[in-house]
N, C-alpha and C positions, 0 to 999 in steps of 0.2 A: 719817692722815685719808683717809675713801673721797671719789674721785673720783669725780663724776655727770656721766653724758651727761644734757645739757638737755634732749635733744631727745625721751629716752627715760624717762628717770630712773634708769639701767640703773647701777649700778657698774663703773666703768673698771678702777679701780687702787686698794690700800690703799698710800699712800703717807706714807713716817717725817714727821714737822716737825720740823724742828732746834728745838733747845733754844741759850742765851745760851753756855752752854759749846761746843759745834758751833760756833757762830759767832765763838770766840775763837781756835778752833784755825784754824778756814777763813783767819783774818784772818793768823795764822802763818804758815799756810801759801803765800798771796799774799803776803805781806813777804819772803820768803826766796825765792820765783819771781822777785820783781819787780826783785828785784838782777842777776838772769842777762836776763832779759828786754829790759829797759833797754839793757842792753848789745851786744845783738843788732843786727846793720848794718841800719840800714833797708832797703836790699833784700832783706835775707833776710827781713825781718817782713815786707813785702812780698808775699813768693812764700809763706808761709806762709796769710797771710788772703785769698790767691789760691787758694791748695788748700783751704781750709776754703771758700770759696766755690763751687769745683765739687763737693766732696762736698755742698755743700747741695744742689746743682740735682740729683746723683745720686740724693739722697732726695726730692727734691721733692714726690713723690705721699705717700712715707708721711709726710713732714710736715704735709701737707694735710687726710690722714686724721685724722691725730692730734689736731690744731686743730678737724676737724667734730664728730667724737668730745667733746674735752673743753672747747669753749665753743662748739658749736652752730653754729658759721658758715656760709654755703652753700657748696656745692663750689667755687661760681665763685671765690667769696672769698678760701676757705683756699687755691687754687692762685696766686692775684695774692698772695696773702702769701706765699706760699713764694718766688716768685719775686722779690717785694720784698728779703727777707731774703740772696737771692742776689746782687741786683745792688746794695744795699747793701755787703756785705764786697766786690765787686768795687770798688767806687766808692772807697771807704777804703783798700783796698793801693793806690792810686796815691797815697794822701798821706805816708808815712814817707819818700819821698824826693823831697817837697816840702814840708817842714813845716821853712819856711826861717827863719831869724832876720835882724836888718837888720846897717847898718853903718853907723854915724851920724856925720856931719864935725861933729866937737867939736876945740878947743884943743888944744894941747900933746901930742895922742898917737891915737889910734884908739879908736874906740869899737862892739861887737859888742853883739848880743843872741842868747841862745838858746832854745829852745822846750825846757822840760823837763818829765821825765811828774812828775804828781802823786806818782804812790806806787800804794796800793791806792784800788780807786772802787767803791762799792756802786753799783747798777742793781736799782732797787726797780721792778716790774712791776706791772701792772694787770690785769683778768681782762678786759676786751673785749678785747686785740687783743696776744694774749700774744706770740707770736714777732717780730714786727714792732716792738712798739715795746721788747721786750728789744733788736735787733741796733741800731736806732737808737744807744742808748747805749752797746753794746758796742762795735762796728765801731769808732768813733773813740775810744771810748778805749784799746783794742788797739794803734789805729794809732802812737795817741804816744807808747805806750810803756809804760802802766802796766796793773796787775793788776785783775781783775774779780772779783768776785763780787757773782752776779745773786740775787735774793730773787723768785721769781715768787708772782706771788698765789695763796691756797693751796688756790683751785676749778682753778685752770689751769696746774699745774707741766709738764704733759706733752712739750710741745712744747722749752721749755727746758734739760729732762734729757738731752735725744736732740740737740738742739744742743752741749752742753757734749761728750757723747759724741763726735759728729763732731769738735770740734774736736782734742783730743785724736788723734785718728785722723790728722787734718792733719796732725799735728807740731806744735802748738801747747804747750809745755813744762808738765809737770804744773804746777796751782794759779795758770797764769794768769787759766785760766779756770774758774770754780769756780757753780755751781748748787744753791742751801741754799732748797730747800722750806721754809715755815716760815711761821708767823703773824705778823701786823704787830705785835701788842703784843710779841712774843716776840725773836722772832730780827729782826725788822724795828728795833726800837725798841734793840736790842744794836748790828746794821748802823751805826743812823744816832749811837748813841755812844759807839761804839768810837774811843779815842783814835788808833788806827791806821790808819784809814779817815780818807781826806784827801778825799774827796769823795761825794756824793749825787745819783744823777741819779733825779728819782722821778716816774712818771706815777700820780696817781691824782685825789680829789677835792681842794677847796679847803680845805676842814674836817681833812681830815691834814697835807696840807702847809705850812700855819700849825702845828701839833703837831711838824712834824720840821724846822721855820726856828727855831723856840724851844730844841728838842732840839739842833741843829746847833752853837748858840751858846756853847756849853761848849767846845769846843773848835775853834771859827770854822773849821766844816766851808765848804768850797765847797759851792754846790747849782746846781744845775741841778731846776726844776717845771716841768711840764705839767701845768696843775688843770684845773679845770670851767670850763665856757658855758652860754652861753645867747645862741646866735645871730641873728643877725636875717637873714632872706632882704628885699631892699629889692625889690619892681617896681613899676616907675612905669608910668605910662601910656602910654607910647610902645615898650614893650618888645611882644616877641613872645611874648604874652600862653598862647598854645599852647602851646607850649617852657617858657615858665615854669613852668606850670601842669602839666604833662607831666613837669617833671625834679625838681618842688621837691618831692616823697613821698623820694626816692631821698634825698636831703640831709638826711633826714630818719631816714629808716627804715631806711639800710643798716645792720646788725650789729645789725637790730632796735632801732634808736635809741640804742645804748650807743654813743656816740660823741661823745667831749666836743667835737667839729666841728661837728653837729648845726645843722642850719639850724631849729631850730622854733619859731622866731616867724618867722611869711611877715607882712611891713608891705605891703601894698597901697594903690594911690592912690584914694583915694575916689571917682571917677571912674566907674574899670573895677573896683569891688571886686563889685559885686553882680555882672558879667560874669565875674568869675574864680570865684568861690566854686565854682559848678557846674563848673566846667573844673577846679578843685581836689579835689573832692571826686569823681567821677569818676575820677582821675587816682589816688588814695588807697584807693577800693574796688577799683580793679585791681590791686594789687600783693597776688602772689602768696606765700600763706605757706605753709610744712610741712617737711617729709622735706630736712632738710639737702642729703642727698646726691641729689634728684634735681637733674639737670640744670635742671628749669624753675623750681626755687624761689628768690623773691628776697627772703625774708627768713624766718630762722629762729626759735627760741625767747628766750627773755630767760635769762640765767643761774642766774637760782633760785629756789624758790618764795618767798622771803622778798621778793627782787625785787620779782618781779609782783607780791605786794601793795603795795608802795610805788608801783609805777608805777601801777596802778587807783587809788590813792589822790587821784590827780591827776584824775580822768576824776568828776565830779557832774554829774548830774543826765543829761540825751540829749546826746550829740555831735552836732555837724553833719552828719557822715558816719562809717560804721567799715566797715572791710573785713572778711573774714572769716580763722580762724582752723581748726588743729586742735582737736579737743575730745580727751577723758583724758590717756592720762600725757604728759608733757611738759611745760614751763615755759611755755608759749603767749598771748600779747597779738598780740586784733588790731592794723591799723592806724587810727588813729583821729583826726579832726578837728575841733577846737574852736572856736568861735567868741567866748571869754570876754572878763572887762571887761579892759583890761589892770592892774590891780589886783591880778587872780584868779592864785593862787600857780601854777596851769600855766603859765601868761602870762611869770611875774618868776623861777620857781625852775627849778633843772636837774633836770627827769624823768628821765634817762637811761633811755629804752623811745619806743614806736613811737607818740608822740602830738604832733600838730605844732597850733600856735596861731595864726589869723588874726586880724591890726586894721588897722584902714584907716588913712591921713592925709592930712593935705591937701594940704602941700607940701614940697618939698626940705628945707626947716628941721623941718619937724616930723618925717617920717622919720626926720634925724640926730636930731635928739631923743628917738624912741623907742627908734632901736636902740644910744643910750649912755645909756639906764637902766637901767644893771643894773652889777654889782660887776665882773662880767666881762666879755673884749675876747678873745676868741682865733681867730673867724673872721666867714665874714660873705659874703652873696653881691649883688652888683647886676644889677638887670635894666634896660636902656634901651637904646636905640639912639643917644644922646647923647654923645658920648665923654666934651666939656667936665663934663657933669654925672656921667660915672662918674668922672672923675679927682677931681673936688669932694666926690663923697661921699666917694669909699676916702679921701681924707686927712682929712676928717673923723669916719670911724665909725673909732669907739675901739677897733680890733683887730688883731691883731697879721700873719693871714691872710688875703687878701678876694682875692675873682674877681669877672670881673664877666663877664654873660652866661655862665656858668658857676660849678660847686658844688667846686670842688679846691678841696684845703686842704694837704695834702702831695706833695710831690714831694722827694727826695732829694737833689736838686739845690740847692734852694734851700731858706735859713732857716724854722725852724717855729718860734713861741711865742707867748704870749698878751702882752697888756696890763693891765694894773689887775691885780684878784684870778684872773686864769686863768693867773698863772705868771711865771719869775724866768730870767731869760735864754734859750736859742734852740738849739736841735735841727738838727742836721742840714745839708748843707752845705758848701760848704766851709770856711766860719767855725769849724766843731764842733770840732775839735782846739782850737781857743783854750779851752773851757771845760774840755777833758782836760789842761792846757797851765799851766805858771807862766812866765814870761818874766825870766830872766834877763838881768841887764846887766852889762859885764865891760870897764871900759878899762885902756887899755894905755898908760901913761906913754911917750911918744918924745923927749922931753927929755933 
């Protein structure tokens, strides 16, 4: 399959797609790693995914490259991802010798538990945010023990190949780690039903990952999802209406809106809505699009032309506001701001491009009301300077990540996943070994 820079349309790479048969040997060949693997003392796997983590940072630029190159990202970006991807594998070799089991006071004798690896785990990849959310799934589940093979999406293998490469290099034991370019119907759809493959960790939309819980059920694979959103940005009247109105493009627009985090429905207090619009829209015509790689651009191309039609699809009749764009080759969408009924399918459905939706409300309850109608819960932002009422909403909006006075959604540190239809347990963390993890239980008669 040719790889296309977005940015350009230029051909990167003719790169093979595994076939079902590729993905039955790969699956061999992690079955017979994963027995040597396992067995390796957690501090050796340890200083392992510690050397794989400074050879990341030793590449760091040409990973960076390679991610602008093959999904358009801006420099700034693809360097925060490189380095993401670094101090994730740092963050994971300190868990194989703390990935503790308990000891429970039961009757008649002792009672242990242990953390033991799955086996082999497919890590099904996305094309927004290819290196990053591959090491998510990989890091832990390296750390506990078991074998990978990664399926990247097949606009954005690049970044992936050249990681599995690095590992390797570490000293990471052939067929731990393993990288099969390939199609979702294809090798993807082999991945997720292959009787050998004990688990599925998969970011993509809502509409596959319901296709690979039904697939899964054949042989009651483990899963781990990250699907779609459709976010709600909350400001009330008392927030710093500036700042809101200043940060909320960004929540919106970074990776060119392919970001199932996506704050793009902004809920406004009826109040100060006619006072934000203009401070919104403003804030939307400034942000800067083009040339990946200059320094000054803060938002790139969309991934493909078939893309950006679906994204324009969403955009009828005049926007509120639109910023401007490159024109010829490239995948290129402005940024763009709506004012629709909330009815209107921009409004209710996941865009995945650089188009954010404003509606007003009137108070605390109707807010929570607007921003849990919808199928999905995976993030979510508040603006107030209220505390009691940012505590009141986050436990009430139905999502899984929320900030307030603030647009994070991931941090490495702490649990990632959705609510409702935006996903099926939690990323990241120090929890994440549990979902790479079966827990053994083991008493010991003393009578």
């Amino acid at each position: 399959m040719k790889i296309v820079n977005p940015a350009t349309e230029d051909v990167l790479a003719d790169v093979e797609m595994a076939d079902a048969a590729e993905v039955d040997r790969a699956v061999e060949r992690a079955r017979r790693a994963f027995a040597a693997w396992r067995g390796v003392a957690p501090g050796d796997r340890a200083r392992l995914l510690r050397r794989f983590a400074v050879l990341v940072d030793e590449h760091a630029d040409e990973l960076a490259r390679l991610e602008i190159a093959n999904a358009g990202h801006t420099v700034g970006n693809a360097r925060w991802e490189a380095g993401n991807v670094r101090d994730v594998l740092h963050f994971y070799a300190g868990a194989p010798e703390r990935h503790h089991g308990l000891q429970i006071p039961v009757p008649g004798g002792v009672d242990v538990t242990f953390a033991e690896p799955l086996g082999v785990v497919g890590v099904i990849v996305p094309w927004n945010f290819p290196m990053v959310i591959m090491m998510w799934g990989v890091a832990p589940a390296l750390a506990a023990g078991n074998a990978v093979i990664v399926k990247p999406a097949e606009q954005t293998p690049l970044t992936a190949l050249r990681l599995a490469e690095l590992a390797l290099e570490a000293g990471l034991p052939e067929g731990v780690l393993q990288v099969l370019p390939g199609e979702g119907e294809v090798a993807g759809a082999r991945l997720v039903g292959h009787p050998g493959v004990r688990k599925i960790a998969f970011t993509g939309s809502t509409e596959v990952g319901k296709q690979i819980m039904a697939a899964a059920a054949g042989t009651v694979k483990r899963l781990t999802l990250e699907l779609g959103g459709k976010s709600a940005n909350i400001v009330f009247a008392d927030a710093d209406l500036e700042k809101a109105a200043a940060t909320a493009p960004y929540a919106v627009f970074d990776n060119a809106g392919q970001d199932c985090c996506a704050r793009s429905r902004v809920l406004v207090q009826r109040e100060v809505y006619d006072e934000f619009l203009p401070l919104l829209a403003r804030a939307v015509q400034g942000v800067k699009v083009g040339d990946p790689l200059d320094e000054a651009t803060e938002m790139g191309p969309l991934i493909s032309a078939e893309h950006r039609e679906r994204v324009a699809s969403f955009v009828t009749g005049t926007p509120y506001a639109q910023g401007n764009c490159p024109r010829g080759r490239g995948f290129w969408f402005p940024p763009t701001m709506l004012t629709p009924d909330p009815r209107d399918p921009a409004f209710t459905e996941e865009i995945f491009g650089p188009v954010v939706s404003v509606a007003p409300f009137d108070d605390e309850a109707h807010a929570i009301a607007i921003a849990n109608d919808t199928e999905y819960g995976l993030s979510g932002s508040i603006w107030t300077r209220d505390v009691g009422r940012a505590l009141r909403v986050a436990r009430a909006v139905e999502a899984g990540n929320l900030s307030v006075n603030s647009h994070s959604s991931v941090r490495y540190w702490t649990p990632f996943g959705g609510f409702k239809q935006s996903g099926l347990g939690r990323e990241l963390g120090p929890d994440a070994l549990a979902a790479f993890s079966e827990t053994k239980n083991v008493f010991i008669a003393t009578d």
